[in-house]
N, C-alpha and C positions, 0 to 999 in steps of 0.2 A: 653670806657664807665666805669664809676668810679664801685666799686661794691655797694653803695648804689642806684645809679640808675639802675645799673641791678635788683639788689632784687625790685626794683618800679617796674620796667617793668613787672618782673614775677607776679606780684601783681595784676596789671593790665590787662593784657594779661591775668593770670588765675579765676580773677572775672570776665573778659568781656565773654570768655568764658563758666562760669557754668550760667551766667545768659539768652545767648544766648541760653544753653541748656534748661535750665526751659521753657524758653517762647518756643523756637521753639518746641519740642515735644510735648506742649501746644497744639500749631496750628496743630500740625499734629494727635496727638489723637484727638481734635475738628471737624477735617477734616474726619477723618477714621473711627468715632465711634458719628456719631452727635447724636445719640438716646440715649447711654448710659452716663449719669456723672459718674457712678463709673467704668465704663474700661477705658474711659479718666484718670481720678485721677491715677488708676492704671498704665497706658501706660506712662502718665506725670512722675511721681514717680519714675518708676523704671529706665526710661530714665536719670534723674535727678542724683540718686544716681551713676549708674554707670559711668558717665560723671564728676559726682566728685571724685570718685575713680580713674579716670584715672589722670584726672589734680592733684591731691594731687601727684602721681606718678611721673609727670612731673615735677611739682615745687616746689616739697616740698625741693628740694636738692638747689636750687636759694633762695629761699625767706622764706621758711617755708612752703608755702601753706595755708597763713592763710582763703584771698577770703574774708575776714569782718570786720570790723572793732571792731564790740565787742570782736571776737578773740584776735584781736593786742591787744585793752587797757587792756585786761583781763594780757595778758601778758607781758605787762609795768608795770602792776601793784602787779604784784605774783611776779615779777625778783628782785623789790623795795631791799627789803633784803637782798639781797643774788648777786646784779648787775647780775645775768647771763639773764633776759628779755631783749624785746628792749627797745632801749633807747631813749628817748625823740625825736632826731632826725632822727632815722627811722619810727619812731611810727608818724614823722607829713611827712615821706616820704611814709610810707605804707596808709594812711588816705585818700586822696585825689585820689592818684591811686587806690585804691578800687574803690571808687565813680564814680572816671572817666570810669574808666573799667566795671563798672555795665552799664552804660547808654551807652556805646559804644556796648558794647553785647547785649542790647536791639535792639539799630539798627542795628546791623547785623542783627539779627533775624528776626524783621519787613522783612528788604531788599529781606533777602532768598524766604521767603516766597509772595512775589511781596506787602505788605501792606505798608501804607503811613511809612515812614522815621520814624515819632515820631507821634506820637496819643495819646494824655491822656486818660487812660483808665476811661472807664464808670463802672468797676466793683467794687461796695463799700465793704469793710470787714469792719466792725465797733462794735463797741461794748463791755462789758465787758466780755461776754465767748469767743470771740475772742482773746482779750488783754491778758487773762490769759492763753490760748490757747500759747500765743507767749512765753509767762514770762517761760512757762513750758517749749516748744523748745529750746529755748535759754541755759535758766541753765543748763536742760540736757545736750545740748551740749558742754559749757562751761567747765562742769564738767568733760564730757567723756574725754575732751582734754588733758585735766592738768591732769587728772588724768595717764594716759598715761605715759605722759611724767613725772611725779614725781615719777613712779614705774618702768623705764626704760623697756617699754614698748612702745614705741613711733612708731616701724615699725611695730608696727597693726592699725597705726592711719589709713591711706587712706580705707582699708574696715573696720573699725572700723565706721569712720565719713559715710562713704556713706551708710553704712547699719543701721547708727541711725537715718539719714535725710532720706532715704526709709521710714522706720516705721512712722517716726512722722510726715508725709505727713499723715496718717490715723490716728494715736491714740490723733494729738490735733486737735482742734477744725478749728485752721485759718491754715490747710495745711502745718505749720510747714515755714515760711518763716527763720527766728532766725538770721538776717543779715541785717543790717540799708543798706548798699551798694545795695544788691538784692532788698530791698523794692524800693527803688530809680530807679533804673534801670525799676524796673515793673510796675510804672506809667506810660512810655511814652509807652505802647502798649496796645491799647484796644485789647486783646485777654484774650482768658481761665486762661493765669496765671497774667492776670494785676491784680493793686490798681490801686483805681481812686487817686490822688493825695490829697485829703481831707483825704481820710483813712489812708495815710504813717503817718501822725505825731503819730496817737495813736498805731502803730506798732510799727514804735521806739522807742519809750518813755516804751514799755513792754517790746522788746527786751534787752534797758538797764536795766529796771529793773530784767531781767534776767540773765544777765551776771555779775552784780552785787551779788546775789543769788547765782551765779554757783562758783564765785572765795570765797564766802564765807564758800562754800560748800568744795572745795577742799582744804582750809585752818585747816577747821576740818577733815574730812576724812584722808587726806593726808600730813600734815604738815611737812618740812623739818627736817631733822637731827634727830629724836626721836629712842630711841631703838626701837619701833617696825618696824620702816619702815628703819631704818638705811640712807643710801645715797640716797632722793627719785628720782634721775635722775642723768643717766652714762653719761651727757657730763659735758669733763671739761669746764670753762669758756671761753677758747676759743675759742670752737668749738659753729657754728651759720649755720642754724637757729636749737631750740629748740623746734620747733614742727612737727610734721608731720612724719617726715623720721630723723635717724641719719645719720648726712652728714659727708663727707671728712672736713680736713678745708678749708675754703677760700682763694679766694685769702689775698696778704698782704694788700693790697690798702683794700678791705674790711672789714679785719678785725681790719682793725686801728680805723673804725670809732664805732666800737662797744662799748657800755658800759659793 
């Protein structure tokens, strides 16, 4: 296996997984607490973050541990400068295995739990305190990321991220989705953490508008090379991936295809 399809696979494998997580502790707080919405929300939540604290742990050393696609284009787009992001043809190899790996972790999930394979969900989120709701998740996160990694800081990211996607399951408004892949994937399960599929386009379309915001936000806060912040991230250009965890380097076959 080449290493651009290894970092796919980790990609995939680790979205299919935190989306599996979302929905199925979904089913299972909905299961265990059908009277209360907020111990659900809560049980959901915290199931959610620690299940991406772990995956970050797992792949972040393979691929980054991005898990979304606003992540990757954020950082195709912050590397432009400087080439140390990904590069156009991992960013269309990480893209698709997101997606793919969302909707596969859905059906896991259904499966586990005996529900039909794929079900459109009937739960609508719509709206503009919604939207804005996402715009906020997203850049937060966005910004927690990069920022991170521009202050070499980057081995706080896994409870860094899972304790910011914790919180903001309560302080935004749409539970904090901030990932076009997980929206997708949460159409096909009518359960507690579905989109009906009419809702996903106004969620991504905030979502980007959020990630856009968040790499704007880290370009001011954060900007490369300046005396105050000096070198804003300890990897050299050849070491990948540049988010999550500081990894070993790669192998050679992988690092050749890097920009």
């Amino acid at each position: 296996m080449t290493g651009l399809a290894r970092r796919a696979l980790a990609e995939a494998v680790g979205t299919g997984l935190l989306v599996t997580a979302v929905i199925g502790s979904g089913i299972m707080a909905q299961r265990l607490s059908p009277s209360d919405a907020g111990l659900q929300l809560l049980e959901n939540s915290i199931a959610t973050a620690f299940a991406l604290t772990v995956l970050i742990l797992i792949m972040g050393p393979v691929s980054g541990a991005h898990f979304n696609p606003v992540v990757s284009l954020a950082d195709w787009l912050l590397g432009r400068r400087t080439g140390e992001g990904l590069d156009g043809r991992t960013l269309l190899a990480y893209l698709p295995a997101q997606i793919a790996g969302a909707l596969g972790g859905a059906v896991l999930a259904n499966l586990m739990f005996e529900l039909p394979v794929a079900a459109a969900s009937t739960h609508e989120r719509t709206g503009p305190a919604l939207w804005l709701g996402e715009i906020v998740a997203t850049a937060g996160l966005v910004a927690l990321i990069f920022a991170l990694v521009r202050t070499g800081r980057a081995a706080l990211a896994p409870p860094a991220v899972g304790a910011y996607i914790g919180a903001a399951y309560w302080f935004t408004s749409s539970t904090s989705f901030a990932n076009p892949a997980v929206t997708l994937g949460r159409t096909v399960t009518d359960t507690f953490a579905g989109i009906a599929p009419a809702s996903a386009p106004g969620f991504v379309a905030a979502q980007l508008i959020g990630a856009a915001l968040g790499v704007a936000l880290v370009r001011l806060l954060h900007p490369l090379n300046t005396p105050e912040t000096g070198r804003a991230a300890d990897h050299s250009p050849e070491e990948h991936p540049r988010l999550a965890l500081p990894t070993s380097r790669p192998d050679q076959e992988g690092a050749a295809g890097l920009g």
